[in-house]
C-alpha positions in Angstrom: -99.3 -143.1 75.0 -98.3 -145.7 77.3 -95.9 -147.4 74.8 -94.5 -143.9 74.5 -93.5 -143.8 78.2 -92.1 -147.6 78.1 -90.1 -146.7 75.5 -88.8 -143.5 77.2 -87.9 -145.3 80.5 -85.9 -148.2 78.7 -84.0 -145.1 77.0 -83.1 -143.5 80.5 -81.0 -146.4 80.9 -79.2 -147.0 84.4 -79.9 -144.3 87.0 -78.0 -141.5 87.8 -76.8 -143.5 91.1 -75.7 -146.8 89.5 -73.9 -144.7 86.3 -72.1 -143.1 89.0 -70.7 -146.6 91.4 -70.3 -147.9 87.9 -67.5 -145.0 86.8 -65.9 -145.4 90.4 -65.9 -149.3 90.4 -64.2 -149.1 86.6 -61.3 -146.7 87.4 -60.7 -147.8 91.0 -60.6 -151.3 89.6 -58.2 -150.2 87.1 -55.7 -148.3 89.5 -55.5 -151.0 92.9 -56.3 -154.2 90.2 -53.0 -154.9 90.0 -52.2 -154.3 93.7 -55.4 -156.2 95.0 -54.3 -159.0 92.5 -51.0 -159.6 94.3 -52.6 -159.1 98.1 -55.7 -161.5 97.4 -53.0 -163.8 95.9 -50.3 -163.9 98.9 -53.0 -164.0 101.2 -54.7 -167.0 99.4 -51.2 -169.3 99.2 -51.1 -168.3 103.0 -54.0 -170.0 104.4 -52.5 -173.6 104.1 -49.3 -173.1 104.6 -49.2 -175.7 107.9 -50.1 -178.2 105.0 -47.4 -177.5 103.0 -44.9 -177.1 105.2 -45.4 -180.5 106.9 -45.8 -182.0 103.3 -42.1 -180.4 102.5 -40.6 -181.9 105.7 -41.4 -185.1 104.4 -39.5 -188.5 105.8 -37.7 -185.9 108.0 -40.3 -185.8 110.2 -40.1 -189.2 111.8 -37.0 -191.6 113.1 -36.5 -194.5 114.0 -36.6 -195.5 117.8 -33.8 -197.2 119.2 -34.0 -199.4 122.4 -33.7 -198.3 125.2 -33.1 -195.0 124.3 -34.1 -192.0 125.8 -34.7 -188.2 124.2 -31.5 -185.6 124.7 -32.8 -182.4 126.2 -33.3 -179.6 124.2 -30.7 -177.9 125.4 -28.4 -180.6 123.9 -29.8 -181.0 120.9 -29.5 -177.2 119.9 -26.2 -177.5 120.3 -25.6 -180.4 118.0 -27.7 -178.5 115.6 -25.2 -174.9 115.9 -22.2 -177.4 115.4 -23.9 -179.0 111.9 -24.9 -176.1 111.1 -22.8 -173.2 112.7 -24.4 -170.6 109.7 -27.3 -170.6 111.5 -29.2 -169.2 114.5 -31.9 -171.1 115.6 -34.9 -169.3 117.5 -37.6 -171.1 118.4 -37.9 -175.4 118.5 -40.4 -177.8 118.9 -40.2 -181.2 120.3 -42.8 -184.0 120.3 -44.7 -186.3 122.6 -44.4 -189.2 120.1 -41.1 -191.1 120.6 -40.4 -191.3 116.4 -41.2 -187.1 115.9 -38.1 -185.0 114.9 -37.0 -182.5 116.7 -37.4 -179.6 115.0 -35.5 -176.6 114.8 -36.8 -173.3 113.5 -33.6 -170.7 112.4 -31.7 -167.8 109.7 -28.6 -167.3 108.5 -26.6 -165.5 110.7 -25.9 -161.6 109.6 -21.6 -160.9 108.4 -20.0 -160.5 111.4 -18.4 -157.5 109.7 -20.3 -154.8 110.8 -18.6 -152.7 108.5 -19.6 -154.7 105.7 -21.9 -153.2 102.8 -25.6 -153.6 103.2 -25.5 -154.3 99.3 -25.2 -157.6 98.4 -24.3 -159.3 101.7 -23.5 -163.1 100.9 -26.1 -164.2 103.3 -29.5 -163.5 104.2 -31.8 -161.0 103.7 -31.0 -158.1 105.7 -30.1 -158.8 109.3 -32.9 -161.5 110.1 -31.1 -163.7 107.4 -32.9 -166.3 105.6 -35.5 -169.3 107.8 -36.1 -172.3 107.4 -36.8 -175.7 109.3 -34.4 -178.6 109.8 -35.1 -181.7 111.4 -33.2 -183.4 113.8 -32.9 -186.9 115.1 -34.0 -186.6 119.0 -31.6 -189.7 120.2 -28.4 -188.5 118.5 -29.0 -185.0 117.1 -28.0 -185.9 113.5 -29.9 -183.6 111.2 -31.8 -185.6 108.7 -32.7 -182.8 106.7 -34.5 -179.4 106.4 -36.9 -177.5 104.6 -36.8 -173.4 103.5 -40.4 -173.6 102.7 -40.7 -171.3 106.3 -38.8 -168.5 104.6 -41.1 -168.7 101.4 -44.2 -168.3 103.6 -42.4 -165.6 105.4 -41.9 -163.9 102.1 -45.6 -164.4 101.1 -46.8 -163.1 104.2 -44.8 -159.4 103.5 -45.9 -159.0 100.6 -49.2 -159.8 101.5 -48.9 -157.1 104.4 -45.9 -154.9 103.0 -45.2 -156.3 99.0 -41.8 -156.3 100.2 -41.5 -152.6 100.6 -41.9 -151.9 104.1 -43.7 -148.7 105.9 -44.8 -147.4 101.7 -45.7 -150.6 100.9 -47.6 -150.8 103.7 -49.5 -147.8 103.1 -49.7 -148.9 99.6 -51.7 -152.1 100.6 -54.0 -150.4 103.4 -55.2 -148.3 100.6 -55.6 -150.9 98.2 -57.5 -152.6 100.6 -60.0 -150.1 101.4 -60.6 -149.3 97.7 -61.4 -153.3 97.5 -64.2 -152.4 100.2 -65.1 -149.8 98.5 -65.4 -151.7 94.9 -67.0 -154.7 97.0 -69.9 -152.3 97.9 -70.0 -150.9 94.7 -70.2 -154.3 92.7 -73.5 -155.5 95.0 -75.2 -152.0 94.2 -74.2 -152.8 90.3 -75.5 -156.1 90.6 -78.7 -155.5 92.2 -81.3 -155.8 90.1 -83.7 -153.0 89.2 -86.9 -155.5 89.0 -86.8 -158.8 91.1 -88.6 -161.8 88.6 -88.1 -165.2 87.5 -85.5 -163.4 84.7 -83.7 -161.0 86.8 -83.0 -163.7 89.6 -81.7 -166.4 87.3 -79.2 -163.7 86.1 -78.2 -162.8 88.8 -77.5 -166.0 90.8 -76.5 -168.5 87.8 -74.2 -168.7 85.0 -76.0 -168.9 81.9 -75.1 -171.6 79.8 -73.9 -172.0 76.4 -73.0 -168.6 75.8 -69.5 -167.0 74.9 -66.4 -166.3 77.2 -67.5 -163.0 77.2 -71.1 -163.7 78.4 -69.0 -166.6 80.8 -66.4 -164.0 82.2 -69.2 -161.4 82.6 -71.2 -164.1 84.8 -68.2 -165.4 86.8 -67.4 -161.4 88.0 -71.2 -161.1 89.3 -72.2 -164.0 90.5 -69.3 -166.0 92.0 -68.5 -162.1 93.0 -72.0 -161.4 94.9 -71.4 -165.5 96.7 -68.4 -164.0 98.2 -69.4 -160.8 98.9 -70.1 -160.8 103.1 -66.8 -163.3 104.1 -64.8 -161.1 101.2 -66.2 -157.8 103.4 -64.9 -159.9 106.6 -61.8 -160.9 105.6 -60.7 -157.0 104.4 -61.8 -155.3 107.5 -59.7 -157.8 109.4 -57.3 -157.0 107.4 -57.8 -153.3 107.8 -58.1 -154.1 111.7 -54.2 -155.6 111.3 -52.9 -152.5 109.2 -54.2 -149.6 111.0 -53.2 -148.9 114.2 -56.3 -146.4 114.9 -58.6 -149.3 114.0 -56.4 -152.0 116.3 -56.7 -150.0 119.1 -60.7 -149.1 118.4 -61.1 -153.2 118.1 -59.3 -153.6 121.1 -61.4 -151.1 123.2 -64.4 -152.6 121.7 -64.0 -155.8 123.6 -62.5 -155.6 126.7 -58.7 -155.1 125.6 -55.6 -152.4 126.0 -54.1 -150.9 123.1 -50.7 -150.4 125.2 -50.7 -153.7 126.4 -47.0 -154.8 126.1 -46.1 -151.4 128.1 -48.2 -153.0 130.9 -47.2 -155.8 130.5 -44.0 -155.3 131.7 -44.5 -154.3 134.6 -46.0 -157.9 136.1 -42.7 -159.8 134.2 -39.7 -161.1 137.0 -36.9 -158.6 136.7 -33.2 -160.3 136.1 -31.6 -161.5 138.6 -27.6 -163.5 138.0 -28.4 -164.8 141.2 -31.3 -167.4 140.5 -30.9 -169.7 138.0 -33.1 -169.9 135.3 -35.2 -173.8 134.9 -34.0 -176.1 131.8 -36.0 -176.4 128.7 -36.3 -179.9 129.6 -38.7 -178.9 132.9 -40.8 -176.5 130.7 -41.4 -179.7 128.0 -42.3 -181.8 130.9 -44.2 -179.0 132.9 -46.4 -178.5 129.9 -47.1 -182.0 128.7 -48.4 -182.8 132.4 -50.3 -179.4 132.8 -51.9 -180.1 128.8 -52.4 -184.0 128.5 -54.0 -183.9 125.3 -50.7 -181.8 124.0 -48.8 -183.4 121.7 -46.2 -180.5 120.2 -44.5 -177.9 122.5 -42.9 -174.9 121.0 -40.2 -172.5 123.1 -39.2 -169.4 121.6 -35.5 -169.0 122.4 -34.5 -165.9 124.4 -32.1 -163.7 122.4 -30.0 -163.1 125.6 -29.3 -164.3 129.3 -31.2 -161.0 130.7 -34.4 -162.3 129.2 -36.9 -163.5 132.3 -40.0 -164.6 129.9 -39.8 -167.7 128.3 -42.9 -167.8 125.1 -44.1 -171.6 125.1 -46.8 -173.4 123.6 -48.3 -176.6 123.8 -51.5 -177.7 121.9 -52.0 -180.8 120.0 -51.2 -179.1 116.9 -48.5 -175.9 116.3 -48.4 -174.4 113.0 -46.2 -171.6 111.2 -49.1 -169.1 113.1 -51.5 -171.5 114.3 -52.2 -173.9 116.9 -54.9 -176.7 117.6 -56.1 -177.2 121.2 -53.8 -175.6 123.6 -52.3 -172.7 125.1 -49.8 -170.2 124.2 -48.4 -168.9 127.5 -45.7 -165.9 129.1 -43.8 -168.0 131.7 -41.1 -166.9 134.3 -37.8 -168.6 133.4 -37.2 -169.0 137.3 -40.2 -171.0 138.2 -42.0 -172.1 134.7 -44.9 -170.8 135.8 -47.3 -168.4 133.7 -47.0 -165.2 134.3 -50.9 -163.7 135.6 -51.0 -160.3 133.4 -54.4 -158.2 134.4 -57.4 -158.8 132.6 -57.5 -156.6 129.6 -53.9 -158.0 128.9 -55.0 -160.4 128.3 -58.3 -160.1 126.1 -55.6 -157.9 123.9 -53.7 -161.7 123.1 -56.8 -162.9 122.5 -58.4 -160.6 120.7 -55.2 -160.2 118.2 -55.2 -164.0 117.7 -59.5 -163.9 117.3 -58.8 -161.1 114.9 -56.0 -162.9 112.8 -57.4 -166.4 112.9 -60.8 -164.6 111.1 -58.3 -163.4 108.5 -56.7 -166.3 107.1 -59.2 -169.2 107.9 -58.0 -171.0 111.1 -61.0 -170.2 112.5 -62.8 -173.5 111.5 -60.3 -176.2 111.8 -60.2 -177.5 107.5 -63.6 -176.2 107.0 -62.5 -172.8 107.6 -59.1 -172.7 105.9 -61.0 -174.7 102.6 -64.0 -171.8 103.0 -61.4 -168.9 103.1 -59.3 -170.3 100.0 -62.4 -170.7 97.8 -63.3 -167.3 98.9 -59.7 -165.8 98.3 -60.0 -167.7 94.8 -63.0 -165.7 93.7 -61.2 -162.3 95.3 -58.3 -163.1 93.2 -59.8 -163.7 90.1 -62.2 -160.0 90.3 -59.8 -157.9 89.3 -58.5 -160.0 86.6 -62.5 -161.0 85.4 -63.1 -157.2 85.7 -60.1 -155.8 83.6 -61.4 -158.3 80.8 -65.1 -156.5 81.2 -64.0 -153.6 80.1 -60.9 -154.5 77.4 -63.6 -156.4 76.1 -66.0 -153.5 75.7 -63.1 -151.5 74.4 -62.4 -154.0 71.5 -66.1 -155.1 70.9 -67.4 -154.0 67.1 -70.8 -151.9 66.7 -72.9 -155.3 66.5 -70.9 -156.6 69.9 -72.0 -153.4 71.3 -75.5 -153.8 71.3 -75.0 -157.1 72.0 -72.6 -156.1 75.0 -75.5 -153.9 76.2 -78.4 -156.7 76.2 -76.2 -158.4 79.3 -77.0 -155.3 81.7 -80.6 -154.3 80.6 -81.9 -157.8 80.8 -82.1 -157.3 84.7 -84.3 -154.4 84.0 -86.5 -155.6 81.4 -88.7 -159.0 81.3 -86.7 -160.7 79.0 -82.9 -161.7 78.3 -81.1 -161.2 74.9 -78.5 -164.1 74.9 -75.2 -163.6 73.2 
């Protein structure tokens, strides 16, 4: 009698609950897989994109110091560059503490001047913003020793990690990709979870059996590597969802002590233009902020699109990247006295907040360990979709023997034993 009800139990199969999250995580997979593919993907590439950048800049990135020779002023320099270069409209620079660092000059490709000119196929940029990259100047003469468009691939990975390149749908498209990978996320760990914890079940479920078949390998790979990633994979998509929602921006904001109208505010405390005063040199905001931040060693200034602009964006840390920065500050100043502008509190949690939230997203977080951490964990995101898809076009081709054989994977985390493959 009791082998009877043994043998009935093992019949009955998966419950009613997991047959269900198993239906949902197979067709969910199979509409956003290819989606989540290319989001996981762009989103991986991004996280050391600083590294890559610096690597493409190569020997550009130092000179040689002359004697007694002293830096030209920004001011100078970005017009030696719009001469060499007078395609281009350069938008934000960075100069360095060391004498032998490049000046370095972020810009596109300016838009036709035709403004009756088709939007299809213009010669030159893409769309108005035009096409960025980084070149590198010689501080002491202004001679560009060469540049780098490896800003405008990042730039392109970036959109169609947020967008794939298709604005507001695409957009939409990757929010709700993203919250069907939550969904499938929470779906895998209720598949995984063993319906008896023993010496059998656990092995399964935290190694990769050796000496088996791809299949058996692939199967593994999807639900282990899968379940390690699980809690910073959750993490990183609902920052992600924090980013691409608006509703859930502003919740995050009012969560912790920031404004969701912040900018409007902010306007309010930022000098109004006057033609009267004149506005301070780039020079004194490089000097200003290498004295206020000794341990600064880059300085970034965001270059005001016009003369009515009062607030100068500058940044000095020890380290700027692409979206990044290393010990120091990024500050509002007033372009008539260089100093930073003192927005109210909740201001200014919503900067640091939005930073906090976006540093959690790609990895800066931890300096290397965090960015090497968020890669390995993007790898394992990437490859789920592709490991699942094989699942089940495996199961689709297998033969009646396969089958059964197919089937021992799954019940050996309900039963006492494992049938290898």
């Amino acid at each position: 009698m009791e082998k009877k009800t043994t043998d009935k139990k093992k019949k009955q199969g998966k419950s009613l609950t997991k047959k269900i999250t198993g239906w949902l995580h197979l067709w969910l997979g199979l509409v956003s897989g290819i989606i989540v593919l290319v989001v996981t993907l762009s989103g991986t590439m991004f996280v050391f994109c600083d590294e890559i950048i610096d690597l493409c800049g190569g020997d550009a990135k130092y000179v040689q110091v002359p004697a007694n020779a002293a830096k030209m002023p920004p001011e100078e320099l970005l017009a030696k560059f719009h001469q060499q270069v007078p395609d281009r409209k350069a938008f934000y620079f960075d100069t360095y503490k060391e004498a032998d660092r490049s000046f370095r000059v972020a810009s596109a490709t300016k838009p036709p001047k035709d403004k009756n000119a088709p939007k299809v196929g213009k010669p030159k940029g893409r769309g108005p913003r035009g096409v960025f990259a980084y070149h590198y100047l010689d501080p002491y003469t202004g001679k560009i020793k060469g540049s780098t468009k490896s800003y405008e691939f990042f730039y392109v990975v970036a959109h169609i990690h947020a967008q794939l390149l298709a604005g507001k749908f695409g957009k939409t498209v990757v929010g709700v990709a993203s919250i069907i990978f939550f969904a499938q996320l929470i779906g895998g760990l209720i598949l995984w979870w063993p319906k008896k914890w023993n010496k059998t079940t656990r092995t399964a479920a935290f190694k990769i059996k050796s000496g088996t078949k791809w299949r058996r390998k692939n199967y593994d790979f999807h639900n282990v590597f899968g379940f390690y990633s699980l809690l910073p994979a959750v993490f990183i998509t609902i920052t992600g969802l924090i980013m691409a929602y608006k509703i859930l921006t502003d919740l995050t904001q009012e969560a912790f002590g920031g404004v969701a109208d912040a900018h409007t505010i902010a306007e309010k405390y930022e000098p109004k233009f006057d033609p009267k005063k004149k506005a301070l040199s780039y020079t004194d905001f490089v000097n200003k902020s290498f004295k206020d931040f000794p341990e600064a060693k880059q300085f970034r200034m965001s270059i005001p699109r016009n003369d009515s602009a009062t607030v100068y964006n500058v940044v000095a840390a020890k380290f700027i990247g692409l979206k990044s920065l290393v010990h120091g500050k990024s500050m509002e100043t007033d372009k008539y006295t260089g100093q930073e502008i003192q927005y109210p509190k909740e201001v200014q949690m919503h900067e640091v907040i939005e930073h906090m939230n976006f540093d959690l997203h790609v990895g800066y977080w931890g300096g290397m360990f965090g960015k090497i951490f968020t890669f390995a964990v993007g790898i394992v995101c990437t490859s789920l979709p592709v490991t699942g898809f094989l699942i089940w076009w495996g199961r689709r081709k297998k033969s009646p023997k396969k089958s059964t054989e197919v089937k021992n994977i799954h019940q050996h985390r309900k039963e006492h034993h494992e049938q290898p493959i």
